[in-house]
C-alpha positions in Angstrom: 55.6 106.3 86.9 55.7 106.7 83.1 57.8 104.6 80.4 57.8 104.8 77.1 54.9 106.7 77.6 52.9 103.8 79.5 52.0 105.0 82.8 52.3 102.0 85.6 50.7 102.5 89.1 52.4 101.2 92.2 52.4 101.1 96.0 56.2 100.3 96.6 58.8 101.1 94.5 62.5 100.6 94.7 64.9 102.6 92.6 68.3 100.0 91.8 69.6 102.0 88.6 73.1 101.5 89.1 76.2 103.6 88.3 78.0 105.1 85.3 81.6 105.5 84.3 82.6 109.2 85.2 84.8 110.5 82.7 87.5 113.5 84.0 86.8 116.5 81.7 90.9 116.0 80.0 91.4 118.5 77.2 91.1 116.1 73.9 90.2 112.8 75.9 87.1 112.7 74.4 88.4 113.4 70.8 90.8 110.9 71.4 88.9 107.8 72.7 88.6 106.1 75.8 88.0 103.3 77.8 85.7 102.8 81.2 85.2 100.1 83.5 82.4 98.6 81.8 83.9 99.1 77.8 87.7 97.6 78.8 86.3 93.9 79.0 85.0 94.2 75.4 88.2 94.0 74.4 89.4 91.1 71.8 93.0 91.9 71.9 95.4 93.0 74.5 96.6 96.4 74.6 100.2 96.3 74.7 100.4 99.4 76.7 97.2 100.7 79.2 97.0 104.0 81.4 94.7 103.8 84.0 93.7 107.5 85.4 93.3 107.0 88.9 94.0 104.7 91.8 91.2 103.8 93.2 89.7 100.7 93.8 88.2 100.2 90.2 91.8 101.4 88.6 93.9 99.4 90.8 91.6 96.1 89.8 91.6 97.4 86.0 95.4 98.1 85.8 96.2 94.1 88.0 94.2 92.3 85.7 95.6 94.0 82.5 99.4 93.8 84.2 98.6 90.0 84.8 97.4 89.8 81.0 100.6 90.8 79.8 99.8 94.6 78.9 102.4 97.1 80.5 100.2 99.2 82.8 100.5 102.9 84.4 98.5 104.1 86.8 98.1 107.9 87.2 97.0 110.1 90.0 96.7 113.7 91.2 97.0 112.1 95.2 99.8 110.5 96.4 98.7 106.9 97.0 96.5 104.3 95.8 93.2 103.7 97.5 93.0 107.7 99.6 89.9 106.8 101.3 91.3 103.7 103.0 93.4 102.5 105.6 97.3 104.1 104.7 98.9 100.5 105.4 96.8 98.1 103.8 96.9 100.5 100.6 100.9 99.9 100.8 100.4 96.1 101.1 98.0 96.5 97.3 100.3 98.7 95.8 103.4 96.0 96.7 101.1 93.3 95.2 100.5 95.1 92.2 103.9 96.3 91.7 104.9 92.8 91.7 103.1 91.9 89.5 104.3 94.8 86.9 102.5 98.0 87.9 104.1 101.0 87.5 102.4 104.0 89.4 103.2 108.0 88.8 101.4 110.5 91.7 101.0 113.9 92.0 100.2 114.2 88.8 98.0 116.2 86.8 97.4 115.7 83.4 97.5 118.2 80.7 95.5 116.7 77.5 95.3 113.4 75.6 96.4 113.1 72.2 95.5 110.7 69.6 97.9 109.4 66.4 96.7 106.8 64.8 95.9 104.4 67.2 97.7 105.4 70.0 96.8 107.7 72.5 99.7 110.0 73.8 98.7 111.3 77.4 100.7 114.3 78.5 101.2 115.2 81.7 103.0 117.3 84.8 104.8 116.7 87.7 105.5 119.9 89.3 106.9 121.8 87.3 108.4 118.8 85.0 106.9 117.5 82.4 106.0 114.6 81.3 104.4 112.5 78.7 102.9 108.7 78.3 102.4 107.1 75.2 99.4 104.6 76.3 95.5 103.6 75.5 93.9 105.6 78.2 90.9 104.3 80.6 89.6 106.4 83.2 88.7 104.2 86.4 85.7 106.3 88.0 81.8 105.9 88.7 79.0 108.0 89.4 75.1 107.8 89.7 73.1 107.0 87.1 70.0 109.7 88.5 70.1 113.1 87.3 69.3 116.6 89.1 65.4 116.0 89.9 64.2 112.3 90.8 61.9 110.9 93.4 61.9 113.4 96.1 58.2 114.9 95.8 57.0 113.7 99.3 58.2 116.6 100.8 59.6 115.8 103.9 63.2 116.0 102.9 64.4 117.9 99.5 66.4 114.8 97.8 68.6 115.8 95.0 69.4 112.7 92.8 72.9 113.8 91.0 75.7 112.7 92.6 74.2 110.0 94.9 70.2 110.1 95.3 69.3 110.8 99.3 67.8 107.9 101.7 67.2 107.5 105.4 68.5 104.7 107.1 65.5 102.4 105.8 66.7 102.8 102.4 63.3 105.2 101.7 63.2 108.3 99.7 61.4 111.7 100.9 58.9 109.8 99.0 57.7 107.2 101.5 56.4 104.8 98.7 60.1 104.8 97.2 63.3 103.5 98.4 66.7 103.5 96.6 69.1 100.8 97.0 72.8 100.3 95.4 75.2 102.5 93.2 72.5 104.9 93.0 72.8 106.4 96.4 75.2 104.3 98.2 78.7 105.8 99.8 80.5 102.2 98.9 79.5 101.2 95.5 80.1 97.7 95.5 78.2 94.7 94.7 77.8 93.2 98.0 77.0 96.5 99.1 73.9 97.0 96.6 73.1 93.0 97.5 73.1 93.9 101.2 71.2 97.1 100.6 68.4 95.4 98.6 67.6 92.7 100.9 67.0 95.3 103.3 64.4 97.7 100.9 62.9 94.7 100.1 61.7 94.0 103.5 60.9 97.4 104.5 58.8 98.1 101.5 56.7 95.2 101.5 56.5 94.0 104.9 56.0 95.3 108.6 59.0 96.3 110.7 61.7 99.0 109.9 65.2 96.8 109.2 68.2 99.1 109.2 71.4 98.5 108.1 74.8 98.7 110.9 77.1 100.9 108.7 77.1 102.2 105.3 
């Protein structure tokens, strides 16, 4: 493996890169500014008004903690409830909680472009076939990998395409059998006591006998 142009040998390796905001391509968001995830707690004063673009489970835990702050928070989303990939009822009881605690949601939406004047951000957007507009600070509240198109997968066995999730076997190892990939990088669930779980696991299968697989990713 070569950095900064040092090569380093290895007999095990273990890919843990993480994950990286994933910003919707929105007509004039980038133009306009933006907030992730990982830029929102740099923060050192509270926006008075916050759009959060999407309800999943990193904009629902962006748009509480803001709403408990004191910033007046809207979520917006193309579906039709917060948290679509999980169970319909306990997604009703976190939308309660975080209505109570000031959360206003708009779905089926689809937004048109971002605007900036001054420093506000005005986000425009449709329902149907009304329209609609937001005058708010927008932060979009996605992830993906960190790998690009072309990473470990030279051992031939399987073709692994590291782009939107690298691709493992259920030891954690790449179709390079000398490299394994734990966490954000290729995980379905990317959450920290997923990537802790994950990497206990590579850990043991690279450097010692046995083959420990996981129940359930």
């Amino acid at each position: 493996m070569e950095v900064d142009g040092t090569t380093l040998h290895f007999r095990r390796a273990i890919i843990a890169t993480g994950g990286r905001p994933a910003v919707p391509d929105i007509p004039g968001l980038r133009e306009a500014g933006y907030l992730t995830n990982e830029t929102l707690w740099e923060l050192t004063r509270l926006p008075e008004r916050l759009v959060v673009i999407g309800a999943g489970y990193i904009g629902c835990e962006m748009a509480q903690a803001f709403a408990r702050f004191g910033s007046r928070v809207t979520v917006v989303d193309q579906g039709e409830r917060i948290l679509a990939h999980d169970d319909p009822e306990a997604a009703a009881l976190v939308r309660q909680a975080l209505e109570r605690d000031g959360v206003e949601f708009v779905f089926g939406a689809k937004i048109a472009r971002v605007e900036r004047h001054g420093d506000e951000r005005l986000v425009r957007y449709t329902l149907g076939r009304r329209r609609a507009q937001r005058d708010r600070r927008s932060a979009p509240g996605c992830r993906r990998s960190r790998n690009q198109r072309g990473g470990p997968g030279t051992g031939g066995r399987r073709g692994a395409v590291w782009e939107e999730g690298g691709e493992t076997d259920d030891r954690l190892q790449t179709s390079n059998p000398a490299i394994f990939a734990v966490g954000d990088v290729t995980a379905k669930y990317q959450f920290t006591h997923t990537a802790d779980a994950q990497a206990r696991l590579a850990v043991r299968n690279a450097l010692f006998w046995g083959a420990a697989r996981p129940a359930i990713w």
